[in-house]
mmJSON file of the N, C-alpha and C atoms, coordinates in Angstrom:
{"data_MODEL":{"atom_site":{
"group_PDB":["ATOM","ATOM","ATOM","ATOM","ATOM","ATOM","ATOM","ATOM","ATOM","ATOM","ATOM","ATOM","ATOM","ATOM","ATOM","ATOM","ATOM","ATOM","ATOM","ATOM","ATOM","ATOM","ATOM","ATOM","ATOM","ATOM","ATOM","ATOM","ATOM","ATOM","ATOM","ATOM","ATOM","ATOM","ATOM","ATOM","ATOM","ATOM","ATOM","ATOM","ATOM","ATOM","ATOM","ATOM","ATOM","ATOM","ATOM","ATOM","ATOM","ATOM","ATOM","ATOM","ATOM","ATOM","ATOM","ATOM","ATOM","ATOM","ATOM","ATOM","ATOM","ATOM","ATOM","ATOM","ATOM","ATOM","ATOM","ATOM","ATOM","ATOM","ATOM","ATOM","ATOM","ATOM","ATOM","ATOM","ATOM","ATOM","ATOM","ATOM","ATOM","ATOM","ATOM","ATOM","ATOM","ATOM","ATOM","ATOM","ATOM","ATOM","ATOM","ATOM","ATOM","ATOM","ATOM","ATOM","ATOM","ATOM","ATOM","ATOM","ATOM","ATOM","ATOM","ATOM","ATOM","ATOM","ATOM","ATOM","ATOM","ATOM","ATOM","ATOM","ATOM","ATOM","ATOM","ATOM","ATOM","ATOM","ATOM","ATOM","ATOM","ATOM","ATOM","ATOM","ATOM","ATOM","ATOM","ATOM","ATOM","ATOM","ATOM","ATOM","ATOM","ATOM","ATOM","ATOM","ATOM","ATOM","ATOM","ATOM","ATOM","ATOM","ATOM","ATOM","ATOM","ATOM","ATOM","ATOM","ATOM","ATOM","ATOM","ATOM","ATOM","ATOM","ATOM","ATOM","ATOM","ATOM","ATOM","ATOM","ATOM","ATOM","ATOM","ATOM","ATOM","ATOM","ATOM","ATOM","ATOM","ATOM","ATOM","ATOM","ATOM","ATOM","ATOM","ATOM","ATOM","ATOM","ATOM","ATOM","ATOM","ATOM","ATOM","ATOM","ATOM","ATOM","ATOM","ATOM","ATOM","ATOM","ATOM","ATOM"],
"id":[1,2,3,4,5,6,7,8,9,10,11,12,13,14,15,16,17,18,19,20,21,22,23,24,25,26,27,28,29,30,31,32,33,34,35,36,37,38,39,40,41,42,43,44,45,46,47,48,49,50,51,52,53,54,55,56,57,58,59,60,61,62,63,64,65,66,67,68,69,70,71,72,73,74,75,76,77,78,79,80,81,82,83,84,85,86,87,88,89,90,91,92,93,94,95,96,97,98,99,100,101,102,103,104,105,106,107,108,109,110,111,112,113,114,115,116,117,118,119,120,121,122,123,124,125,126,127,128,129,130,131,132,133,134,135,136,137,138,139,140,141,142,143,144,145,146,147,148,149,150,151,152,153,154,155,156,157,158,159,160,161,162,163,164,165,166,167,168,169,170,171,172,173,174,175,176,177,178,179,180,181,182,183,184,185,186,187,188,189,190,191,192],
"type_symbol":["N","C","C","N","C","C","N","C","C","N","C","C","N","C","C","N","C","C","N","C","C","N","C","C","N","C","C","N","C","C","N","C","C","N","C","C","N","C","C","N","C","C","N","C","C","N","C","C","N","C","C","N","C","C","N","C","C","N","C","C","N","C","C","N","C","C","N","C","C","N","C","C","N","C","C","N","C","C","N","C","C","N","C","C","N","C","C","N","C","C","N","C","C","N","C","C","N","C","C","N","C","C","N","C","C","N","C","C","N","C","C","N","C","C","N","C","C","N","C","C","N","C","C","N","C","C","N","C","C","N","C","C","N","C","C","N","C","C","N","C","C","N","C","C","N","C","C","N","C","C","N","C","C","N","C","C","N","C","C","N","C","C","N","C","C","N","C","C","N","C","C","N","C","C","N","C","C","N","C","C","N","C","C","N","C","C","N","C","C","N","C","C"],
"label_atom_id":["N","CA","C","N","CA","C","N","CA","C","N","CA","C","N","CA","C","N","CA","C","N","CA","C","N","CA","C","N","CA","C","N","CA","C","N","CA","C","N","CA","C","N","CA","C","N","CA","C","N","CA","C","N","CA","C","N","CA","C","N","CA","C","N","CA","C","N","CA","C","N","CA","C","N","CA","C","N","CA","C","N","CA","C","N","CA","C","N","CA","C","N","CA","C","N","CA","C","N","CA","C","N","CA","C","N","CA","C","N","CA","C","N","CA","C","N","CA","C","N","CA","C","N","CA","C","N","CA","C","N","CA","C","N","CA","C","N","CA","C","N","CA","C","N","CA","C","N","CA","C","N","CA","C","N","CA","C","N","CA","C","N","CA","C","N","CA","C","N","CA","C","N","CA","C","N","CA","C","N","CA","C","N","CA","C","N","CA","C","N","CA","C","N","CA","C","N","CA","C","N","CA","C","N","CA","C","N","CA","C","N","CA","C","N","CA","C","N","CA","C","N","CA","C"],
"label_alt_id":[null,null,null,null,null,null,null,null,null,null,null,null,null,null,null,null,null,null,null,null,null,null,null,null,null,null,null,null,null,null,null,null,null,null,null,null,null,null,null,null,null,null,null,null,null,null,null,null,null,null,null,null,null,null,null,null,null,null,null,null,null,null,null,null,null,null,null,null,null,null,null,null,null,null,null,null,null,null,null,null,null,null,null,null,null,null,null,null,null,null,null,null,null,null,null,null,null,null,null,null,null,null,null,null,null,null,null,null,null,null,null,null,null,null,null,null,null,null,null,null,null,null,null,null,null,null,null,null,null,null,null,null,null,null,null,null,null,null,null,null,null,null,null,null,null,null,null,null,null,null,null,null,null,null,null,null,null,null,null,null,null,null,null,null,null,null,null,null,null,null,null,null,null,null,null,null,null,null,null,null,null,null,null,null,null,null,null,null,null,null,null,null],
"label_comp_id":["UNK","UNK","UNK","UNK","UNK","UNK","UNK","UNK","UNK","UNK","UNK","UNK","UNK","UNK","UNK","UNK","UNK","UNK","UNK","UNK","UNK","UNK","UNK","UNK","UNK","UNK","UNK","UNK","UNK","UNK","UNK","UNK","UNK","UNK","UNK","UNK","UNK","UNK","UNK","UNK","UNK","UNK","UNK","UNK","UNK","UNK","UNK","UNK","UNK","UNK","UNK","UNK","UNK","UNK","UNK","UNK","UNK","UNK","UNK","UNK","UNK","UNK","UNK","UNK","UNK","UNK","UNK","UNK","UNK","UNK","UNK","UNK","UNK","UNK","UNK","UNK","UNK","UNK","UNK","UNK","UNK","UNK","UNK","UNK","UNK","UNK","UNK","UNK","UNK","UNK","UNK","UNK","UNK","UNK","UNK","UNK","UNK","UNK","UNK","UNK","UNK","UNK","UNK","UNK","UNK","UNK","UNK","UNK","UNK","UNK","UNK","UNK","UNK","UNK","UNK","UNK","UNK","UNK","UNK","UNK","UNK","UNK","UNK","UNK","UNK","UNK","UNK","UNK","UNK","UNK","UNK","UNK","UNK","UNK","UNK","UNK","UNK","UNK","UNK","UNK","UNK","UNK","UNK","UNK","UNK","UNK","UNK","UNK","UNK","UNK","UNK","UNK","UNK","UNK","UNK","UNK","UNK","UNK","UNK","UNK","UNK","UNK","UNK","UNK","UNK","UNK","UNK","UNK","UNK","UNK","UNK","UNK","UNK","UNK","UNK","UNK","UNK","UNK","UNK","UNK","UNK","UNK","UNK","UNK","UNK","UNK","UNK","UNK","UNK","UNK","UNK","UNK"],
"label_asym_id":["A","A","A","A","A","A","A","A","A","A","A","A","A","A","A","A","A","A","A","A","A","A","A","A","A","A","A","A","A","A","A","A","A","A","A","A","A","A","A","A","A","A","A","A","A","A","A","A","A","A","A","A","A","A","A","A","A","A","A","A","A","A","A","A","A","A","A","A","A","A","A","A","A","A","A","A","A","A","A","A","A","A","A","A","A","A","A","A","A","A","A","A","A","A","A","A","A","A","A","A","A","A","A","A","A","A","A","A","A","A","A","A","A","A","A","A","A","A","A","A","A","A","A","A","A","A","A","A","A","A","A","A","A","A","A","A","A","A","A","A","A","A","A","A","A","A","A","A","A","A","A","A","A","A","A","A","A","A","A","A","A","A","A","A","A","A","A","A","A","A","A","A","A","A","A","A","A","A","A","A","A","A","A","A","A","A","A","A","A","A","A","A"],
"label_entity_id":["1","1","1","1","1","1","1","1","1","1","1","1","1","1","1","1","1","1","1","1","1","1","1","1","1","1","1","1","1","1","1","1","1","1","1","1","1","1","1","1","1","1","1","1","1","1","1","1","1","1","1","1","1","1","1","1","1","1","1","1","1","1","1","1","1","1","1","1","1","1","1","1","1","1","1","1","1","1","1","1","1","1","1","1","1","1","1","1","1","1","1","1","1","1","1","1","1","1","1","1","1","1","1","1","1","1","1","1","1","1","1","1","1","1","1","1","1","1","1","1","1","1","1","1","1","1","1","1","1","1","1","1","1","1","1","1","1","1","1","1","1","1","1","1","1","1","1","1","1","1","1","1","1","1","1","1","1","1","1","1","1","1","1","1","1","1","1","1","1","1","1","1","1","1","1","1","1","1","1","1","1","1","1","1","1","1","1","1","1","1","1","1"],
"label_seq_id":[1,1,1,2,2,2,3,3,3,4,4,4,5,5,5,6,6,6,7,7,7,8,8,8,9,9,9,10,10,10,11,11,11,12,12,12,13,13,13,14,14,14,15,15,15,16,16,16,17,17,17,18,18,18,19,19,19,20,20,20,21,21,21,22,22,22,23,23,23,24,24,24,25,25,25,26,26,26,27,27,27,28,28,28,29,29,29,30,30,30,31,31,31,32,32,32,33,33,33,34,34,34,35,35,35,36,36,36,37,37,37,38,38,38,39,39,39,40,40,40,41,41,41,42,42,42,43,43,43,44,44,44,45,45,45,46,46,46,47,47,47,48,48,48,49,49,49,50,50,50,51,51,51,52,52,52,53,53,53,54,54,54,55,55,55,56,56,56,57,57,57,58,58,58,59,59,59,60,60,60,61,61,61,62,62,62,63,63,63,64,64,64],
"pdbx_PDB_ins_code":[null,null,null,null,null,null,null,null,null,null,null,null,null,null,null,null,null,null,null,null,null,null,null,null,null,null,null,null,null,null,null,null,null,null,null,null,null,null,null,null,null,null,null,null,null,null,null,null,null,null,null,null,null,null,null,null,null,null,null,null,null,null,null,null,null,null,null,null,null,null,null,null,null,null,null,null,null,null,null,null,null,null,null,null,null,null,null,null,null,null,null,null,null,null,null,null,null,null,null,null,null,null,null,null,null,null,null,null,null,null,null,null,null,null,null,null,null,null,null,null,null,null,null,null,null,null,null,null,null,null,null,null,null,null,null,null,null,null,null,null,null,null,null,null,null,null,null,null,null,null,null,null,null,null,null,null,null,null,null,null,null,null,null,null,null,null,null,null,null,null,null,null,null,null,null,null,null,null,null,null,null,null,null,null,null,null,null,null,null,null,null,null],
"Cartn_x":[-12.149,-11.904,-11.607,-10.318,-9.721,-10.935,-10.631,-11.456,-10.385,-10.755,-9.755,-10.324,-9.088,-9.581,-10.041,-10.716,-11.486,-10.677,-10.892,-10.405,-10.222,-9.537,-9.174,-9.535,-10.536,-11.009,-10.258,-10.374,-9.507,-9.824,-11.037,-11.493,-10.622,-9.61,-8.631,-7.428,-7.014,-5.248,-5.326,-3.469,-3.443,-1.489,-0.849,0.19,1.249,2.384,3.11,4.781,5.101,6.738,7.445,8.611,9.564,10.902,11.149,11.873,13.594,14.239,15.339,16.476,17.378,18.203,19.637,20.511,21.947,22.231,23.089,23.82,24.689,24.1,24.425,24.049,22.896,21.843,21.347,20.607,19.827,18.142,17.6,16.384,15.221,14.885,13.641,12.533,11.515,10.258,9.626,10.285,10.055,9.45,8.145,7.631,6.215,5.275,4.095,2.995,1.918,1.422,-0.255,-0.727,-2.088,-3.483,-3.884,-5.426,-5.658,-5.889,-5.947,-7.07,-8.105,-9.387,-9.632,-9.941,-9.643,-8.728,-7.951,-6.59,-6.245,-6.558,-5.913,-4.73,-3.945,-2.42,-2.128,-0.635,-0.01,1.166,2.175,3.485,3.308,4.354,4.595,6.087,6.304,7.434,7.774,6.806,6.879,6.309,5.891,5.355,3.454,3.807,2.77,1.756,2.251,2.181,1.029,1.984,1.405,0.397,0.215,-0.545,-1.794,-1.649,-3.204,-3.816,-3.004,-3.732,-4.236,-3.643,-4.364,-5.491,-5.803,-6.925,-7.934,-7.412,-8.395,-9.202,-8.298,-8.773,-9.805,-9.698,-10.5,-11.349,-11.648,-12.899,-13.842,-13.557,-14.54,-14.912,-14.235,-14.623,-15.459,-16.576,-17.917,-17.065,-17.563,-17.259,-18.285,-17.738,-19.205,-19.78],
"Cartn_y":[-107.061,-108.271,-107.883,-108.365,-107.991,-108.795,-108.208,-109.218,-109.625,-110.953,-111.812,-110.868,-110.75,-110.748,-111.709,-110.907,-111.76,-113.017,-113.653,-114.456,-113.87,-113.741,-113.584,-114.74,-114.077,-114.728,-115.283,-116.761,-117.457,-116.677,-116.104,-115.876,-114.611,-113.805,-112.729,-113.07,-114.406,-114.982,-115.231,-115.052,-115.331,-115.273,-116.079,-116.572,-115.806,-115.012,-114.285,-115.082,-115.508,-115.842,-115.344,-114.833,-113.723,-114.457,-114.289,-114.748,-114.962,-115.891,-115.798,-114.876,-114.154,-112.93,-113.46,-113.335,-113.933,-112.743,-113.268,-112.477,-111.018,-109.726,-108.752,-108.031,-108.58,-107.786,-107.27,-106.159,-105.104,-106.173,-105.181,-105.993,-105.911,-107.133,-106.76,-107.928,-107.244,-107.317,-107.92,-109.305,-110.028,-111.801,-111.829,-113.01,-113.821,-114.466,-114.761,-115.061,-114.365,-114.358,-114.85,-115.801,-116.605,-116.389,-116.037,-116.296,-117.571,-118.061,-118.893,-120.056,-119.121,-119.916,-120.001,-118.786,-118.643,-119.558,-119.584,-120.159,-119.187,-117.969,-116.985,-116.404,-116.38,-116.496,-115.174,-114.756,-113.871,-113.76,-113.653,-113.139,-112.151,-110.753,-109.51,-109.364,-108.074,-107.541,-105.964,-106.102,-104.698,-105.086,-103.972,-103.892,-103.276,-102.595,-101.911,-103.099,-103.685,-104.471,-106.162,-106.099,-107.18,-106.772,-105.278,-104.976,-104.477,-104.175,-104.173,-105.581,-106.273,-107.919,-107.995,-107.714,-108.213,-107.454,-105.946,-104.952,-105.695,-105.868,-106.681,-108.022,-108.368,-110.09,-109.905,-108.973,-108.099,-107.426,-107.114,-106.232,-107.129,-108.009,-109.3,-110.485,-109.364,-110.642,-110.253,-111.059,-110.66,-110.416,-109.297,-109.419,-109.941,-110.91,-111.182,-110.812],
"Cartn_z":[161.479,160.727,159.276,158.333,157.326,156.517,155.371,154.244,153.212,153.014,151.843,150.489,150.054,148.507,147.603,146.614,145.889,144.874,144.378,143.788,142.349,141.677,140.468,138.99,138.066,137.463,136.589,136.294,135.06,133.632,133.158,132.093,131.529,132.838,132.347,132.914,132.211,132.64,131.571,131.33,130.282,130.787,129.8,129.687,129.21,129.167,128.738,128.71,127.476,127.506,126.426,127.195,126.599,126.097,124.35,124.265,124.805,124.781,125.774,124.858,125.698,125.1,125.793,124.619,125.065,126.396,126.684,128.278,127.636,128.511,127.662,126.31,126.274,124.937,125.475,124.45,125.102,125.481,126.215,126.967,125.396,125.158,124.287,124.759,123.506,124.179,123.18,122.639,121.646,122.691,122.05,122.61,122.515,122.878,122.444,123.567,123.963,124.472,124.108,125.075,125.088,126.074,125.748,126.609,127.009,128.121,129.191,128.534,129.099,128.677,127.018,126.065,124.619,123.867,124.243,123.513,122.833,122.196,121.251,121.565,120.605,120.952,119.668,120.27,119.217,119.469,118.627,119.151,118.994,119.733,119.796,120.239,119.691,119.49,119.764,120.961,121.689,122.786,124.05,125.15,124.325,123.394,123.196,121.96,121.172,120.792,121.634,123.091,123.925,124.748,125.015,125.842,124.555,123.257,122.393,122.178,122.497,122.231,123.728,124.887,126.217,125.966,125.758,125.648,124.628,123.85,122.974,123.197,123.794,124.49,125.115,126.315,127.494,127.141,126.016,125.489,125.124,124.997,124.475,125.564,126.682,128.285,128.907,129.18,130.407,131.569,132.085,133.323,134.553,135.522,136.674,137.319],
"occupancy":[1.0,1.0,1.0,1.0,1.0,1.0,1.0,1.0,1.0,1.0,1.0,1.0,1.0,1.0,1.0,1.0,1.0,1.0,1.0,1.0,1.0,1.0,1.0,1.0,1.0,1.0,1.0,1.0,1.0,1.0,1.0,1.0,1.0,1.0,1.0,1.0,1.0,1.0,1.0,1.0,1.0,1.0,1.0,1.0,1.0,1.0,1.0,1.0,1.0,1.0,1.0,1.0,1.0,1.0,1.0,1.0,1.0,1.0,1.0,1.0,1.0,1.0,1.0,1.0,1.0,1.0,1.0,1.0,1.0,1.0,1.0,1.0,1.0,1.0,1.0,1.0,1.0,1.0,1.0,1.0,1.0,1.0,1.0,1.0,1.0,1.0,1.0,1.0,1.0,1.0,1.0,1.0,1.0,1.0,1.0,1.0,1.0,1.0,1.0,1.0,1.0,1.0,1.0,1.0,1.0,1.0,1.0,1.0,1.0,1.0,1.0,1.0,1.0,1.0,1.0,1.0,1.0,1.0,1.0,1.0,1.0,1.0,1.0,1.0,1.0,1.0,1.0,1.0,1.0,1.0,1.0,1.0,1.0,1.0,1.0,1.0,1.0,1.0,1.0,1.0,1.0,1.0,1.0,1.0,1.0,1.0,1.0,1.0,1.0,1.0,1.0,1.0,1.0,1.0,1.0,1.0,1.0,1.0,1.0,1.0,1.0,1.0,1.0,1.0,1.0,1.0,1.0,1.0,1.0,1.0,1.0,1.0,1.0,1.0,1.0,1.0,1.0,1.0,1.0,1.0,1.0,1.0,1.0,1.0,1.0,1.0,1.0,1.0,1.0,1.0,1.0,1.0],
"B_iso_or_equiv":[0.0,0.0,0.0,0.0,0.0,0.0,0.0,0.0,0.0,0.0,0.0,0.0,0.0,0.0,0.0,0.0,0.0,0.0,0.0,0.0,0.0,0.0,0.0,0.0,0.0,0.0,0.0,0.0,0.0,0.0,0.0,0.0,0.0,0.0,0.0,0.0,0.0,0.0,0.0,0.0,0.0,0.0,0.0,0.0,0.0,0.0,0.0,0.0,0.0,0.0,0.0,0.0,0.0,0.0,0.0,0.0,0.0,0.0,0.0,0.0,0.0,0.0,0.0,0.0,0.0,0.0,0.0,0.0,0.0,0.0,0.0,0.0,0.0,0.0,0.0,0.0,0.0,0.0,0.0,0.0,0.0,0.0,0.0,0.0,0.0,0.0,0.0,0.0,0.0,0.0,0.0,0.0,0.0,0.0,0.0,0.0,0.0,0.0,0.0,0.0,0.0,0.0,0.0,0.0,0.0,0.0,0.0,0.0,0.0,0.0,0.0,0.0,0.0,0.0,0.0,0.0,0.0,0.0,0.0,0.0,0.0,0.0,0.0,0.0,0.0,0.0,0.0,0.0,0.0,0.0,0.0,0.0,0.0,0.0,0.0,0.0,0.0,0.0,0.0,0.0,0.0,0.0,0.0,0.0,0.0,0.0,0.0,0.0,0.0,0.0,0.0,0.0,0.0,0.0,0.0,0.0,0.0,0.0,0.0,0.0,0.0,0.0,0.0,0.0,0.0,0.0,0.0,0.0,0.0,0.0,0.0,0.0,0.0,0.0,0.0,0.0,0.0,0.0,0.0,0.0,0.0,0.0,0.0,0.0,0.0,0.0,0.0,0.0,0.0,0.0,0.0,0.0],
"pdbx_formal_charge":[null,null,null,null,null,null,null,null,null,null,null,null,null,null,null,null,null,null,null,null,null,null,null,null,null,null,null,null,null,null,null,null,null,null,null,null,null,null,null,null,null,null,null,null,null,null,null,null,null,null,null,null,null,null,null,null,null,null,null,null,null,null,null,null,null,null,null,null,null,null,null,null,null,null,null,null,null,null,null,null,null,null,null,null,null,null,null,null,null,null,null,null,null,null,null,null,null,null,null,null,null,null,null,null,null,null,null,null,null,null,null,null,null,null,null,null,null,null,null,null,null,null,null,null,null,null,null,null,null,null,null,null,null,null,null,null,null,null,null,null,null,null,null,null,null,null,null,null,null,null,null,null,null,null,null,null,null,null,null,null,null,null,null,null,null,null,null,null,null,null,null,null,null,null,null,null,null,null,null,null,null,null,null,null,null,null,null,null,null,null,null,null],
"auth_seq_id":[1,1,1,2,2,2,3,3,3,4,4,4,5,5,5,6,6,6,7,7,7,8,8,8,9,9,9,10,10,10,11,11,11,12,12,12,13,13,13,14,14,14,15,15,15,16,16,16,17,17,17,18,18,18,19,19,19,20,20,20,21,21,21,22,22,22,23,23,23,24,24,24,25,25,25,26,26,26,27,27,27,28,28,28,29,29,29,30,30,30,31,31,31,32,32,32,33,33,33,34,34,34,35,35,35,36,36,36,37,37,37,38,38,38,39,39,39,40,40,40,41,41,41,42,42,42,43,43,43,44,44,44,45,45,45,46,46,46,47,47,47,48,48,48,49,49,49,50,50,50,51,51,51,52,52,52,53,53,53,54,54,54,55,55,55,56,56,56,57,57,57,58,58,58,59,59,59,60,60,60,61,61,61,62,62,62,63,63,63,64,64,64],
"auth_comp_id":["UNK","UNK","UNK","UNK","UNK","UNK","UNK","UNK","UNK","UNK","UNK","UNK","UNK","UNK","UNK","UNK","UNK","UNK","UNK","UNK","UNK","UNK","UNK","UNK","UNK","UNK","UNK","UNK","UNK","UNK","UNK","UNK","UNK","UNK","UNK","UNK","UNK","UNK","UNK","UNK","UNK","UNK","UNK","UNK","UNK","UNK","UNK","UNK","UNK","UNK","UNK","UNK","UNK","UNK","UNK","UNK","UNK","UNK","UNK","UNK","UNK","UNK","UNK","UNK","UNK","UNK","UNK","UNK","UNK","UNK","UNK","UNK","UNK","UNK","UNK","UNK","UNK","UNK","UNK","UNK","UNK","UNK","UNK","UNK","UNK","UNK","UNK","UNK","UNK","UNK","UNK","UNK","UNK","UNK","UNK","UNK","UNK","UNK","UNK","UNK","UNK","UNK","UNK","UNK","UNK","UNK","UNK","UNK","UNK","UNK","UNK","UNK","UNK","UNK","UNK","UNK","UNK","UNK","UNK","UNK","UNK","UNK","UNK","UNK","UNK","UNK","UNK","UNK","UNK","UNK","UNK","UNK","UNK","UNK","UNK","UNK","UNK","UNK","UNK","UNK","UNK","UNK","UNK","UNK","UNK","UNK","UNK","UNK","UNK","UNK","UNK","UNK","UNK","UNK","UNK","UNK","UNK","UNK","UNK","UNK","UNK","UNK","UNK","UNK","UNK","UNK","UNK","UNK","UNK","UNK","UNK","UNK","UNK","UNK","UNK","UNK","UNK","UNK","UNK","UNK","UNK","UNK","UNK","UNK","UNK","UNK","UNK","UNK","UNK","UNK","UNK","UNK"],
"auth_asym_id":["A","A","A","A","A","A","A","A","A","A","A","A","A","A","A","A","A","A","A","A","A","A","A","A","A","A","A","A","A","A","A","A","A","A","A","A","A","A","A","A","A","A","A","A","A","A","A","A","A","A","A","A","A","A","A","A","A","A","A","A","A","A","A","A","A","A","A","A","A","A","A","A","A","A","A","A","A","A","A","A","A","A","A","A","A","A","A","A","A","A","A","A","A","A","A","A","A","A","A","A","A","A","A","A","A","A","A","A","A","A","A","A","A","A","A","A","A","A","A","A","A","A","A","A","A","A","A","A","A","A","A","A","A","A","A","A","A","A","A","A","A","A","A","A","A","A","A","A","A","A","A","A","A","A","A","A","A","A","A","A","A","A","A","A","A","A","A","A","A","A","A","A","A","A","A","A","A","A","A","A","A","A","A","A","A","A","A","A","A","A","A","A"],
"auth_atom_id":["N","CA","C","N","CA","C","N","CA","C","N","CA","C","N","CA","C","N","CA","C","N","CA","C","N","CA","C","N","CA","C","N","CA","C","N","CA","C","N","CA","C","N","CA","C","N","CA","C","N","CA","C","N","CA","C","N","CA","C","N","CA","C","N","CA","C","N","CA","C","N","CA","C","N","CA","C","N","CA","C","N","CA","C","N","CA","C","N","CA","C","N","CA","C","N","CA","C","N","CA","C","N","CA","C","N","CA","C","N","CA","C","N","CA","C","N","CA","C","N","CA","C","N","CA","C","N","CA","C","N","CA","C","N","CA","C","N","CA","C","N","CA","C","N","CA","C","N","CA","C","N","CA","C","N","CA","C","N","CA","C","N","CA","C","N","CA","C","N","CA","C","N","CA","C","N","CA","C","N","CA","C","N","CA","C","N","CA","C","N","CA","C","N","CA","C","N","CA","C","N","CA","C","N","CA","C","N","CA","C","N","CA","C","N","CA","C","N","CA","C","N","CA","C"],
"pdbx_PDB_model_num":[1,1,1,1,1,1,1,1,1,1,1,1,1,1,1,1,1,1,1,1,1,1,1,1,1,1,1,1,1,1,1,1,1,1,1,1,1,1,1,1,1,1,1,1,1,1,1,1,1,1,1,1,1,1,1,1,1,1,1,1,1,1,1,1,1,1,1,1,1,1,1,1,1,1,1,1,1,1,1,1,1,1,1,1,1,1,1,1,1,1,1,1,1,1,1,1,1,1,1,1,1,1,1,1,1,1,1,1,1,1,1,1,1,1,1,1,1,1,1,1,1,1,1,1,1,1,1,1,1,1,1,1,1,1,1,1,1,1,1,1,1,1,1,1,1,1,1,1,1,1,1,1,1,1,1,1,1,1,1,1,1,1,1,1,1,1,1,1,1,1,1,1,1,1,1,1,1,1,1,1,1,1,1,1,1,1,1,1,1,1,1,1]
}}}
């Protein structure tokens, strides 16, 4: 008998939208991203940029 996976906690979602890029630009990584439950928000303008704000968000989350 398989086991369901677990449910995924709301307290580490969080929202990611990338700004829109005319047709034929290079790909960037310009956009603003939110914590779900928090509300803390930031724009970023990198990959590395969006992923120190998720790390950061997440360092300050109980885990259950």
């Amino acid at each position: 008998m398989s086991q369901l996976p677990l449910p995924l906690p709301t307290n580490r979602a969080f929202v990611v939208q990338f700004r829109a890029q005319p047709p034929g630009a290079p790909l960037s990584w310009e956009g603003r991203v939110e914590h779900v439950v928090s509300g803390q928000m930031t724009h970023f303008h990198s990959p590395e940029e969006l992923l120190a704000f998720i790390c950061r968000v997440l360092a300050g989350v109980s885990t259950p």
